[in-house]
C-alpha positions in Angstrom: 0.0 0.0 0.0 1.5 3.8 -0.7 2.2 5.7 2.0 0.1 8.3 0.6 -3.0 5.3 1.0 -2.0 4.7 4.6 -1.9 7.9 5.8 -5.4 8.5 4.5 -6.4 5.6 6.5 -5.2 6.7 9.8 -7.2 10.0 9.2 -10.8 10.6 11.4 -13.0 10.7 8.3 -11.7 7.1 7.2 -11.6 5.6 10.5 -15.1 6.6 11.6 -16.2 5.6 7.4 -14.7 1.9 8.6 -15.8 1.7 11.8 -19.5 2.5 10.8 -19.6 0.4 7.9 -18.1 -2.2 9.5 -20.9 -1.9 12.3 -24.0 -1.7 9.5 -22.5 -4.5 7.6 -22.1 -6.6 10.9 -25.1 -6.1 11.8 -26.8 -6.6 8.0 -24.9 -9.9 8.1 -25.7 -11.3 11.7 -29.8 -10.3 10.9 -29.6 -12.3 7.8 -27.4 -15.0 9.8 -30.1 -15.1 12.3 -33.1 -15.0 10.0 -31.5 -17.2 8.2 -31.5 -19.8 11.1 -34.6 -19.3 12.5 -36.4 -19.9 9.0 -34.2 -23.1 8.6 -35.2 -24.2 12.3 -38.9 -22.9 11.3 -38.8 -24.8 8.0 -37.3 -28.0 9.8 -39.9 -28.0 12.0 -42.7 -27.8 9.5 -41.7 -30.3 7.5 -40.8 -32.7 10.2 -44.4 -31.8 11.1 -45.7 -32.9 7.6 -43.6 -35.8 7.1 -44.7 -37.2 11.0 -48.0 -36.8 9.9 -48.0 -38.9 6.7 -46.2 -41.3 8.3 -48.3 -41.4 11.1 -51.8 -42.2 8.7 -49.8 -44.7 6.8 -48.6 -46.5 10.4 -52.2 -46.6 11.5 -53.4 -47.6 8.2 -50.9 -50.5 7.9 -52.1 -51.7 11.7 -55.8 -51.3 10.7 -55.3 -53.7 8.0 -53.4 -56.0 10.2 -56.2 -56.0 12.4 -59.0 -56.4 10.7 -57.2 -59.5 9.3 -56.4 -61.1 12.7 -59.8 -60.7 13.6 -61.3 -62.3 10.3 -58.8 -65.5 11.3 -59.5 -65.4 14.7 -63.4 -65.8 13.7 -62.4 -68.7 11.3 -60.3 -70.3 14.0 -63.2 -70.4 16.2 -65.7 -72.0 13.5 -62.6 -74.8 13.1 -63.1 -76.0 16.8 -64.8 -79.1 15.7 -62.2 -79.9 13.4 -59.7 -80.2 15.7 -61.1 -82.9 17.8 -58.6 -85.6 18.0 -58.6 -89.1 17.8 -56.5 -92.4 17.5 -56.2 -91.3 13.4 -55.2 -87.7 14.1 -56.9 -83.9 13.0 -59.7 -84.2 10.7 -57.6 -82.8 7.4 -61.0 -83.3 5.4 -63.3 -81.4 7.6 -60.0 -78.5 7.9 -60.3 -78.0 3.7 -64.0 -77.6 4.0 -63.9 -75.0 6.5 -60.7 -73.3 4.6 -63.2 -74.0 1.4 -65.9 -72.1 2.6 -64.5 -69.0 3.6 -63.2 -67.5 0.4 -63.3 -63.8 2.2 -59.8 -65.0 3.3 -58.5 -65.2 -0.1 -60.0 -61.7 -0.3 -57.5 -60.7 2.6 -54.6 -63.1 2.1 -53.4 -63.0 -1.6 -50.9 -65.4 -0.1 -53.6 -68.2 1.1 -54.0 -69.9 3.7 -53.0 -72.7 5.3 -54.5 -74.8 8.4 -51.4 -76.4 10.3 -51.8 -79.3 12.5 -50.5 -79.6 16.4 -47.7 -81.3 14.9 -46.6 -78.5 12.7 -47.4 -80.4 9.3 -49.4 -78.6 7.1 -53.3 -80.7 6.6 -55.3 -77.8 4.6 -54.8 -74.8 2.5 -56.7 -72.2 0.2 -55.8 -71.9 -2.7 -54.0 -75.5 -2.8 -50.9 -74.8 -4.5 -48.7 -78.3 -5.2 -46.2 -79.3 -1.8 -47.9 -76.8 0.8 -49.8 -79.5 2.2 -48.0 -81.8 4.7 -45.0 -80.0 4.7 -44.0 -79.3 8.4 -43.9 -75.9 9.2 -42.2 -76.3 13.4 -39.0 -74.7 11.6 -41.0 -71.6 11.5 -40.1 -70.1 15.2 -43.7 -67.8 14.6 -45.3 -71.1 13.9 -44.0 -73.0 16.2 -44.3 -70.4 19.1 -47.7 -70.3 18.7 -48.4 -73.4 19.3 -46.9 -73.0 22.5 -48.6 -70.1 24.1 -51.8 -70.0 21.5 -51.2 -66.0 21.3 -51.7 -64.6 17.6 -49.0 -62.7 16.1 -47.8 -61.2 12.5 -44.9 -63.8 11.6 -41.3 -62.6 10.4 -41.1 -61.8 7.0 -39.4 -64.4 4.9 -38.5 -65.6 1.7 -41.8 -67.9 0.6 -40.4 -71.8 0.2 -43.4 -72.3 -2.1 -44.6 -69.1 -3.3 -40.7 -68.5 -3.9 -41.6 -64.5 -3.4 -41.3 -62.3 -0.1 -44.4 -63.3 2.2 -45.0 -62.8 5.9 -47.3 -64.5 7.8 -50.6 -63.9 10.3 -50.9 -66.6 12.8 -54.3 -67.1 15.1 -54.3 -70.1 17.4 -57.0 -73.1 16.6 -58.4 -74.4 20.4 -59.9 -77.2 20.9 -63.7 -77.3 23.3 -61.3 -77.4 26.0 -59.3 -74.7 24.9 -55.9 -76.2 24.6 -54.4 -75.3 21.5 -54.6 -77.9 18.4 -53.1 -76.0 15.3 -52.9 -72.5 14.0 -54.2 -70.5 11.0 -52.0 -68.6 9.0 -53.0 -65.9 6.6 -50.1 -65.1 4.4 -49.3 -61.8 2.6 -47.4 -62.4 -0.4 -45.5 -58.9 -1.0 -45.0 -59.4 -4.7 -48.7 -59.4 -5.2 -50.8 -56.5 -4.7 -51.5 -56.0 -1.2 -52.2 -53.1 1.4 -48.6 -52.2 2.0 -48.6 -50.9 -2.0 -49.0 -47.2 -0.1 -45.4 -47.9 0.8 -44.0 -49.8 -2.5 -46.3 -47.5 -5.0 -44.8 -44.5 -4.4 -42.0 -42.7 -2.9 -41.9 -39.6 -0.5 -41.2 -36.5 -2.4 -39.2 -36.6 -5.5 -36.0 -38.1 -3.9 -37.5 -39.7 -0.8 -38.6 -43.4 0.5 -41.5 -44.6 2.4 -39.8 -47.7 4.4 -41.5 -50.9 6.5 -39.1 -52.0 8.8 -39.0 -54.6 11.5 -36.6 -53.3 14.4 -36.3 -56.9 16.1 -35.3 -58.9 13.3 -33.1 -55.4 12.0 -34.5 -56.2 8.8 -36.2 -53.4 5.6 -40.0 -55.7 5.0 -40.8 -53.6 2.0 -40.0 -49.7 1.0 -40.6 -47.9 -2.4 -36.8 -48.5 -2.9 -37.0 -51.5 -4.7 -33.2 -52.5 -3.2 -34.1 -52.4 0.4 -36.6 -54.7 -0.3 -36.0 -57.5 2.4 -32.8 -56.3 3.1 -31.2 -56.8 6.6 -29.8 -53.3 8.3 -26.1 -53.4 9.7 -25.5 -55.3 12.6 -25.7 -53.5 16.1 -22.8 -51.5 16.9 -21.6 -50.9 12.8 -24.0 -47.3 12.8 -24.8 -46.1 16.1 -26.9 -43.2 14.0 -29.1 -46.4 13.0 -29.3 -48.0 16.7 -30.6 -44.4 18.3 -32.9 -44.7 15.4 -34.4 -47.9 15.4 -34.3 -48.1 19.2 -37.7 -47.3 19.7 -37.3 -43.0 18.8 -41.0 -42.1 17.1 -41.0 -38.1 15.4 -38.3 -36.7 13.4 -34.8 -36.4 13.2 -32.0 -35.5 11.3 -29.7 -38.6 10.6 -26.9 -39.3 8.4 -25.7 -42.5 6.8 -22.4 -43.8 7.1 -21.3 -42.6 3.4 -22.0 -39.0 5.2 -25.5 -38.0 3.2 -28.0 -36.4 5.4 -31.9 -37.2 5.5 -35.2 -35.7 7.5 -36.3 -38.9 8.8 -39.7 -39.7 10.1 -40.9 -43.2 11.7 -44.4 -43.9 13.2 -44.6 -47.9 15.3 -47.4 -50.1 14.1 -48.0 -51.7 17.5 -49.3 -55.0 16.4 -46.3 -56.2 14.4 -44.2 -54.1 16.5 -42.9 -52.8 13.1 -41.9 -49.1 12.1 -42.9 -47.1 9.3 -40.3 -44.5 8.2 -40.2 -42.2 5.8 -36.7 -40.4 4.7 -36.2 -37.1 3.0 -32.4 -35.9 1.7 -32.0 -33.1 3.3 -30.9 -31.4 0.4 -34.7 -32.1 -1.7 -36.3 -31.0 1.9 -34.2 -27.6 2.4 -33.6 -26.5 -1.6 -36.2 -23.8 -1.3 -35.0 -22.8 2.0 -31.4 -22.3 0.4 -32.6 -21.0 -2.3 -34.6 -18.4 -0.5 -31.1 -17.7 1.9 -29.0 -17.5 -1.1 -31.6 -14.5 -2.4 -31.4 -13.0 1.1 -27.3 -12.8 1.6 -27.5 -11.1 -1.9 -29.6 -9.2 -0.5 -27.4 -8.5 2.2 -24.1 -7.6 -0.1 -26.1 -5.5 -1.8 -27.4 -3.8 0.9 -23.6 -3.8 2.6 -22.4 -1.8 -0.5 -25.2 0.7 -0.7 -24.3 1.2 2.9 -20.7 1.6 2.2 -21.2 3.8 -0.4 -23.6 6.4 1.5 -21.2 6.3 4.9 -18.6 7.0 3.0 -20.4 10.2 1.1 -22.2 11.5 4.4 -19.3 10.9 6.5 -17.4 13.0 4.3 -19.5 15.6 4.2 -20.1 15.8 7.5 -16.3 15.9 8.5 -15.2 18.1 5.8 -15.2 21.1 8.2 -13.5 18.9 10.7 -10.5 18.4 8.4 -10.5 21.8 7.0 -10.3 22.8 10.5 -7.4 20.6 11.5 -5.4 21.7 8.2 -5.4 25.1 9.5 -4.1 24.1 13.0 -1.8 22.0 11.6 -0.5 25.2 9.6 -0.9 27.5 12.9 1.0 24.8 14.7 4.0 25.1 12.3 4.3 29.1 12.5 4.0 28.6 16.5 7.7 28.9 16.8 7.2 32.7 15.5 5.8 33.7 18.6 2.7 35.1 17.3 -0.7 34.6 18.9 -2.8 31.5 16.9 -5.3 32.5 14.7 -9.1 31.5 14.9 -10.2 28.5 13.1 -13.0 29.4 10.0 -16.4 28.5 10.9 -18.0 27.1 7.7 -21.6 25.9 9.0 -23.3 26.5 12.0 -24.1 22.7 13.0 -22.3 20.6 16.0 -19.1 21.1 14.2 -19.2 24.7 13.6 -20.1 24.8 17.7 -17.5 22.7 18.3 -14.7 24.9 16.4 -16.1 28.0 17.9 -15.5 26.6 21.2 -11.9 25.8 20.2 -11.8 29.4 18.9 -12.6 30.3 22.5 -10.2 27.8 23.7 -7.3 29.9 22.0 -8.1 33.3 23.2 -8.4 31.8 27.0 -4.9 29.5 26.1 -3.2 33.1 24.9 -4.6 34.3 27.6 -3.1 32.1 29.8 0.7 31.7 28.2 0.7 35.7 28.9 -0.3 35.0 32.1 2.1 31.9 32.5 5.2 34.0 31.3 4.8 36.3 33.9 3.8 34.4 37.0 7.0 32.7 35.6 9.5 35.7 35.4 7.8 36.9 39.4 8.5 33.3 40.4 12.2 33.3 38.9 12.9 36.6 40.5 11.4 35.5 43.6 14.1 31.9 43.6 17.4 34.6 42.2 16.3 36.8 45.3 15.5 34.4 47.7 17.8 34.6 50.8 17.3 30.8 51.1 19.4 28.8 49.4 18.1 26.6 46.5 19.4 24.1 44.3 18.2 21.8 41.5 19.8 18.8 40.5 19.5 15.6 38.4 21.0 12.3 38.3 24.2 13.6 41.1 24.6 16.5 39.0 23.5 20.0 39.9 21.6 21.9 37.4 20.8 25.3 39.0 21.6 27.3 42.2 20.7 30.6 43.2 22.8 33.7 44.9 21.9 32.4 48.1 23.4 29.1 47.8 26.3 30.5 45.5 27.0 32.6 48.5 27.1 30.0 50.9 29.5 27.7 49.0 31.6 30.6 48.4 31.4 30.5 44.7 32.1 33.9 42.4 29.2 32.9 40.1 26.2 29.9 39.3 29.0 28.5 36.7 30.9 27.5 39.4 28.1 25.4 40.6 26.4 24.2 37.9 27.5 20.9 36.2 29.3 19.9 39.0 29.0 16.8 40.6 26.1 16.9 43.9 28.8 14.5 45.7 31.6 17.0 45.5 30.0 19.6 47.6 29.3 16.8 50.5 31.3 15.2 52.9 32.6 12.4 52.2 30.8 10.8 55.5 27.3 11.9 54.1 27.9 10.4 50.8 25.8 7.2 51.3 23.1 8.7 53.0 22.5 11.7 50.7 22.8 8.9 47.7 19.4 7.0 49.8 17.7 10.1 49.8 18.2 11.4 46.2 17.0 7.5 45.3 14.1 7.7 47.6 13.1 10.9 46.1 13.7 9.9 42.9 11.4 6.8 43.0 9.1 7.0 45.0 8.1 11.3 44.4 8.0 11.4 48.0 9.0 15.1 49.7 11.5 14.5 52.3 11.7 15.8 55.8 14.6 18.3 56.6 17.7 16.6 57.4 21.2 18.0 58.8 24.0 17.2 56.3 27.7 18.3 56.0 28.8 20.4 53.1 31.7 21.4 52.0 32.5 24.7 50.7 34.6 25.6 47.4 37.4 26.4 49.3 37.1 23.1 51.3 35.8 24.7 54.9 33.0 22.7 56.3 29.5 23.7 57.1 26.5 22.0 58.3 22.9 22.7 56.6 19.9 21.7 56.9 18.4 19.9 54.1 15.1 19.2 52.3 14.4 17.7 49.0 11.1 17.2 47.2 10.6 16.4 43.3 9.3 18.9 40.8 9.9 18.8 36.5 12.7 21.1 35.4 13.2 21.8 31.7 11.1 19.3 31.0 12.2 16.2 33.0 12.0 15.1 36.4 14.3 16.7 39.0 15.1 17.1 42.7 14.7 20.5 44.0 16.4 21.1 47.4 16.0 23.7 50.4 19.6 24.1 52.0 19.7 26.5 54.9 23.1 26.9 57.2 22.7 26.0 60.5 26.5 26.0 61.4 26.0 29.1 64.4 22.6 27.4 65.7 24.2 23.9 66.1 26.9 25.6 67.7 24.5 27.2 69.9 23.0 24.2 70.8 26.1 22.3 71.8 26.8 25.5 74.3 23.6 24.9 75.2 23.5 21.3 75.8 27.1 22.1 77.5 25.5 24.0 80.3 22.3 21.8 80.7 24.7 19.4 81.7 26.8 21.2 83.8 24.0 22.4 85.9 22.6 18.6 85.9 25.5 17.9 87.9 25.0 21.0 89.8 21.2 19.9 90.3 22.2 16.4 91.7 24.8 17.9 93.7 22.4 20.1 95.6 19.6 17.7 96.5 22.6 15.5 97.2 23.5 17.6 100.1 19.9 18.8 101.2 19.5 15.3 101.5 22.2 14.2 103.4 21.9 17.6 105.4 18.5 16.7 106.4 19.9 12.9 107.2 22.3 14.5 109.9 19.3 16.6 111.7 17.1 13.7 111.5 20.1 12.0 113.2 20.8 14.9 115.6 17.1 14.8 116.8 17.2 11.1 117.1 20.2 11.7 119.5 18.8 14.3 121.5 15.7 12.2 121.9 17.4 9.6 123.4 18.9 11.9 125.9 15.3 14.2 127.1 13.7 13.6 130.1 10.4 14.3 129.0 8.2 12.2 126.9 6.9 15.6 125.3 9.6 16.1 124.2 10.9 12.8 122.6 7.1 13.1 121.1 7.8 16.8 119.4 11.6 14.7 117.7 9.9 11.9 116.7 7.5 13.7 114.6 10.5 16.4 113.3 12.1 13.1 112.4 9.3 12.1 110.2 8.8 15.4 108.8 12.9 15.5 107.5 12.1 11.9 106.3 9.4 13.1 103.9 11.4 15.8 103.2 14.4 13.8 102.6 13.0 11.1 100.6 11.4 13.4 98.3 15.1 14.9 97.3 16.4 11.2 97.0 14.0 10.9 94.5 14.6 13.5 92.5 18.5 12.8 92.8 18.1 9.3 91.7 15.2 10.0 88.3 17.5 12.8 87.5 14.2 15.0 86.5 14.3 18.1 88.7 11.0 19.9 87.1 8.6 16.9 88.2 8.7 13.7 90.2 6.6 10.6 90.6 4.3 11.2 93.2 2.8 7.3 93.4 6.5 6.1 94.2 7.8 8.8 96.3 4.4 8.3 99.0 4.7 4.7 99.2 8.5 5.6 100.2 7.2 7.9 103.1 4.2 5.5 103.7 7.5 2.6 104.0 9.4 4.5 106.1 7.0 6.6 108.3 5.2 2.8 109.6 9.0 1.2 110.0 9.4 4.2 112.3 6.7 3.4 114.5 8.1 0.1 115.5 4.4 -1.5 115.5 5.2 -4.9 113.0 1.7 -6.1 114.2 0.3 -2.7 111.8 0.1 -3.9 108.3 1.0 -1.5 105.4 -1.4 -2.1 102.4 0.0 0.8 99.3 -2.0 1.5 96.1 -0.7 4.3 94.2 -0.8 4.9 90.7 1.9 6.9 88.6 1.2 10.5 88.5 4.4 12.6 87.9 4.0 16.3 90.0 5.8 19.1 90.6 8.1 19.2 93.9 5.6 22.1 95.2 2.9 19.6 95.2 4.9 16.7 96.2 6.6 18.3 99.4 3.1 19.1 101.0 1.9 15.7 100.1 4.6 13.7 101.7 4.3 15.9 105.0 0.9 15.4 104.9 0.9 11.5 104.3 3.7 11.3 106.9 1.2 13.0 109.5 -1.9 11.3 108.9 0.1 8.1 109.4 1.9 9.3 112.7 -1.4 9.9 113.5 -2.9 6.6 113.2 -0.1 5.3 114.9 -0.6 7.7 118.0 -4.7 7.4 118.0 -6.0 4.7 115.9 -3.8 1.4 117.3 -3.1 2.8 120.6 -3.8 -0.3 122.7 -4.8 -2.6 119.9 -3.1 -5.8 119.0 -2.9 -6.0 115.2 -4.7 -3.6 112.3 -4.6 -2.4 108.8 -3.5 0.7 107.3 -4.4 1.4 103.7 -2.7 3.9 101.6 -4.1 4.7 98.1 -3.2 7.2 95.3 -5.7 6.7 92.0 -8.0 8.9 89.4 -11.1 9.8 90.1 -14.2 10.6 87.9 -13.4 14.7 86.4 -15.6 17.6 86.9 -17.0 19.5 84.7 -15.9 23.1 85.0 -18.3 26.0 85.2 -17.0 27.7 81.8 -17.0 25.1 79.5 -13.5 24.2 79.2 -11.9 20.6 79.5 -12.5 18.9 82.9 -9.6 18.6 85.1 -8.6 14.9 86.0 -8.7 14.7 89.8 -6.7 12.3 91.8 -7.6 10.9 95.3 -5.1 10.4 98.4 -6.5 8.3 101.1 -5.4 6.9 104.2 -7.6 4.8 106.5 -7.1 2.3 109.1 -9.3 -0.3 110.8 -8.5 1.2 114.6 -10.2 2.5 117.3 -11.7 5.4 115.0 -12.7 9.1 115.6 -15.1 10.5 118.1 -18.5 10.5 117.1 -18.1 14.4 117.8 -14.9 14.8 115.7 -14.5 17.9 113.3 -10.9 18.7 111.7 -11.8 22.5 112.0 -12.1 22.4 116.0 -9.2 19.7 116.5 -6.5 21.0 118.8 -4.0 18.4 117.6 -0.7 19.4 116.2 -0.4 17.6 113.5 -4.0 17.7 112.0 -3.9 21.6 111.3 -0.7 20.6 110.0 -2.2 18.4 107.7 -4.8 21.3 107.5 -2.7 23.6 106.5 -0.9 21.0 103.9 -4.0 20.7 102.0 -5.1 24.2 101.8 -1.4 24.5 99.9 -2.6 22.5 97.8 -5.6 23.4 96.5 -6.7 20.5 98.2 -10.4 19.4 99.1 -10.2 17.2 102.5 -12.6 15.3 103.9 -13.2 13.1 106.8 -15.4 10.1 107.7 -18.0 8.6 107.8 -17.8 9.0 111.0 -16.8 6.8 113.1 -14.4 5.4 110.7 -10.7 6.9 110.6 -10.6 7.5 106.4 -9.0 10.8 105.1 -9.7 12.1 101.3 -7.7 14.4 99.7 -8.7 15.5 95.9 -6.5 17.1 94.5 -5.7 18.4 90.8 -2.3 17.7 89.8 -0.3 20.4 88.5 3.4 19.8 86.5 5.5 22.8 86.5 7.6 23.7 83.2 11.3 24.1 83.8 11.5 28.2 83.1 13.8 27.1 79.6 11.4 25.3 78.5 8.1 28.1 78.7 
């Protein structure tokens, strides 16, 4: 094919021309297809119809005349009983001729004869005599002879007559004696070369090519047919045509079947239930269906004819319909060409005002909004280039390891004189050498996957070798066309260096931190040791009392610094941990093992000015229970707990506070029915008083007479100042 030819084809007009007409004629062609079938499967049907029904009449016709002939023996047979009677000399043969004799309406229905056989199977009578019929012995005949057995009448097998020397077959009634036990038979025979009642299937044939056809199915034999060559011809043997077995197996209607030598016939077959016979008739398929191809060999010219007329007009219409289209795309391929000239595109001509002409209007608009837009374009684009060469952030863009752009800012910072001494170079040489293989994974990751990246601290190295540290961030973007990396790089060399210093002194006063609660601890140690001493040494019992509670107090205290000293955290400590210390130490104090300690606390990390009045307090309420609750009891329980309670809902609408719950109850003597922590002259309850009002605490007391003490409290963690 030319080029010329195969450019055409790849054109709009020509592919939509194919694509229609190949649609029209596919769809000309699969209605004639299907009409085409559905007539063949219509005509089918009809004449499988007609040929049934033919069959059919001759079928019932043949077993009519079967009938009528059984019956005229069986009446015969009846009038013979008296010549049947038996003696020491044998049947009557004389009386058996007179009755056959006598009835010359048999000869009417059997053009054959008939012939009177004895019990023995030896012929004694027949009408018309014909020379050797009489006394031959007819038990060879299996009909015969089964009659005589079981007395049922039956239409014999046909056979090739021994006297008649012709094709005869045989109807065989029973003779019965006054006692009813069979003597002889009757047989009525139907000699097929004579003219007979089956000359409706030997007169004539079906159609001009087709055969009416007798056949026996049990003996696989033809009896008679209008084909004068399957007269008495046997059928293959079972097994040589299955085709044949299906068909003789006992199918009645119509079917399609094909012979061995591969030739096709409508066959229809109707039984004749009292010889258990078939009548068939058989069409060729090609004499059944010639008008039906015939009439589809008119209606696919038809359909070529109507496939070129179709072809012809798409191609016209199409054409005429598209010829704006392609005028159209002429001129923007011309426009396209001069597009390098920098001159705005001109509107496409509008040659009729249908869908086209809207449609190349609209493209017209199209234009004026895309020139609208490139003016537009080119000076968002000369803003946003101003904006990156002015930038005070440095920027670079790079490809594939090498770098492709960088702005003042960046050549600046590497100490370059000017872009060209950046760009081209290799990324890698403006790294060190320790970063290579990490800055390689991130350019990849960028690379494939599109993903923006986090900023990242690198080293660079500047031109003259000094090194820097930057912060990095990459993300992709399309530069001239292709994909690139663009990335952020800001100098964080003096912060970083600020943060060391930084770090530097957060350490050093760590250590100065530790140091101090270090000694407050220890100081309070030697006090608490001091009092113990000069408790040992008073007199009075008040006053050893006032120590021993002092001591307690620079436990809490104590304990509260150790803490802090060992977490390291100075701005908060864990309040559940640091009370089950003081609740530890403040019952080992009392020296009462027969007391049991039962702690529950929950973490809850607090400043220390909510954990020193918490401590004091827990300390207090537990010297307290000592002093009151078990005095002068043998064993008890104290219970310590620190856990969350249900929040409240503030009053303005802001997020409830979570609210925690310190309790301390014992199973002692209990409080005074009369008890109220307002009015109590004891030392250490307005301490622990006083403790909770510190805290912003809410205490309560009781029930009454039990000793339980809530305090709910909001916890509060103070900021280091640093860190406001």
């Amino acid at each position: 094919m030319p080029r010329s030819s195969f450019l055409r084809m790849r054109t709009l007009n020509a592919r939509l021309t194919l694509f229609t007409l190949a649609l029209v004629v596919l769809s000309i062609w699969t209605l004639a297809i299907y009409v085409g079938r559905i007539v063949h499967k219509d005509v089918q049907a009809l004449l499988s119809e007609h040929q049934l029904a033919s069959v059919s009449l001759l079928a019932a016709e043949i077993n009519d005349q079967l009938s009528t002939r059984l019956a005229a023996l069986e009446a015969v047979a009846n009038d013979a009983r008296g010549a049947v009677e038996t003696n020491a000399a044998g049947t009557d043969a004389a009386e058996a001729q007179s009755l056959l004799d006598h009835r010359p309406v048999l000869l009417s229905l059997f053009n054959g004869g008939v012939v009177f056989i004895a019990k023995n199977g030896q012929a004694i009578a027949d009408a018309p005599p014909l020379p050797g019929r009489v006394g031959s012995n007819y038990l060879r005949n299996t009909d015969v002879a089964d009659c005589l057995r079981d007395g049922r009448s039956r239409v014999g097998r046909a056979v090739m007559g021994r006297i008649l020397k012709t094709p005869v077959f045989g109807l065989i009634v029973a003779v019965r004696d006054t006692g009813g036990k069979v003597q002889g038979v009757l047989v009525g025979l139907i000699n097929m070369a004579k003219p007979s009642f089956l000359d409706r299937i030997t007169a004539h044939g079906f159609g001009q090519t087709g055969h009416f056809h007798l056949l026996s199915p049990k003996h696989r034999l033809t009896i008679t047919s209008s084909d004068p060559s399957r007269i008495m011809q046997d059928m293959p043997a079972a097994g040589a045509d299955p085709a044949l077995d299906r068909l003789i197996a006992g199918h009645q209607g119509s079917l399609l079947y094909t012979d061995p030598t591969g030739r096709e016939a409508l066959v229809s077959q109707k039984s004749v239930p009292l010889a258990a016979w078939v009548v068939a008739a058989s069409l060729p398929t090609e004499e059944a269906f010639a008008p039906l191809q015939a009439l589809q060999r008119r209606m696919f010219l038809a359909a070529l004819a109507l496939s070129l007329l179709a072809a012809g007009l798409m191609a016209w219409l199409l054409q005429y319909q598209l010829s704006p289209l392609v005028q159209a795309a002429k001129h923007l391929a011309v426009a396209a060409a001069t597009s390098s000239t920098g001159l705005p595109l001109q509107p496409l001509p509008i040659k009729r005002p249908d869908e086209i002409g809207l449609l190349i209007a609209g493209f017209n608009l199209l234009l004026a909004e895309l020139g609208e837009r490139e003016l537009a374009l080119a000076d968002s684009e000369a803003r946003y280039r101003a904006m990156i060469e002015q930038s005070p952030e440095p920027i670079a863009v790079h490809r594939a390891g090498l770098l492709l752009f960088a702005n003042p800012a960046l050549v600046k910072l590497m100490g370059a004189q000017s872009a060209q001494d950046l760009v081209g170079q290799p990324l890698l040489r403006f790294i060190h050498p320790d970063e290579h293989a990490r800055a390689l994974a991130r350019m990849a990751q960028v690379a494939e996957g599109g993903l923006r990246l986090v900023a990242l601290e690198e080293r660079y190295l500047k031109l003259d070798g000094s090194v820097i540290d930057v912060e990095v961030q990459g993300a992709p973007i399309e530069f001239d066309g292709a994909p690139a990396i663009l990335a952020l790089v800001h100098d964080v060399t003096e912060r970083k260096q600020s943060r060391l210093a930084l770090q530097a002194a957060l350490r050093e006063k760590t250590v100065l931190l530790n140091e101090v609660h270090h000694r407050v601890k220890n100081n309070l140690q030697v006090v608490s040791s001091l009092m113990r001493l000069e408790a040992g040494h008073g007199a009075e019992a008040r006053t050893q009392e006032v120590l021993n509670d002092m001591q307690g107090r620079l436990r809490a205290m104590g304990l509260l610094h150790e803490s802090l000293y060992r977490s390291g955290l100075f701005a908060s400590v864990n309040l559940g941990a640091y009370l089950k210390d003081v609740a530890v130490q403040a019952c080992r104090s009392q020296g009462s093992p027969a007391v049991r300690l039962q702690v529950d606390v929950a973490s809850l990390q607090v400043s220390m000015d909510q954990a020193t009045p918490c401590g004091l307090l827990l300390n207090e309420l537990i010297s307290n229970a000592y002093k009151h609750g078990f005095a002068g009891v043998q064993a008890g329980l104290l219970r310590v707990s620190l856990l969350p309670v249900a929040a409240a809902e503030p009053s303005d609408g802001a997020q409830p506070a979570t609210q925690w719950r310190l309790r301390v109850e014992d199973d002692g003597i209990g409080l005074p029915a009369d008890f109220e922590l307002e009015s109590t002259s004891s030392l250490g309850l307005q301490l622990v008083r006083d403790l909770a009002r510190q805290l912003g605490a809410v205490l309560t007391v009781g029930p009454l007479p039990l000793a339980i003490f809530d305090l709910l409290f909001v916890p509060q963690l103070e900021l280091p100042k640093d860190a406001e």
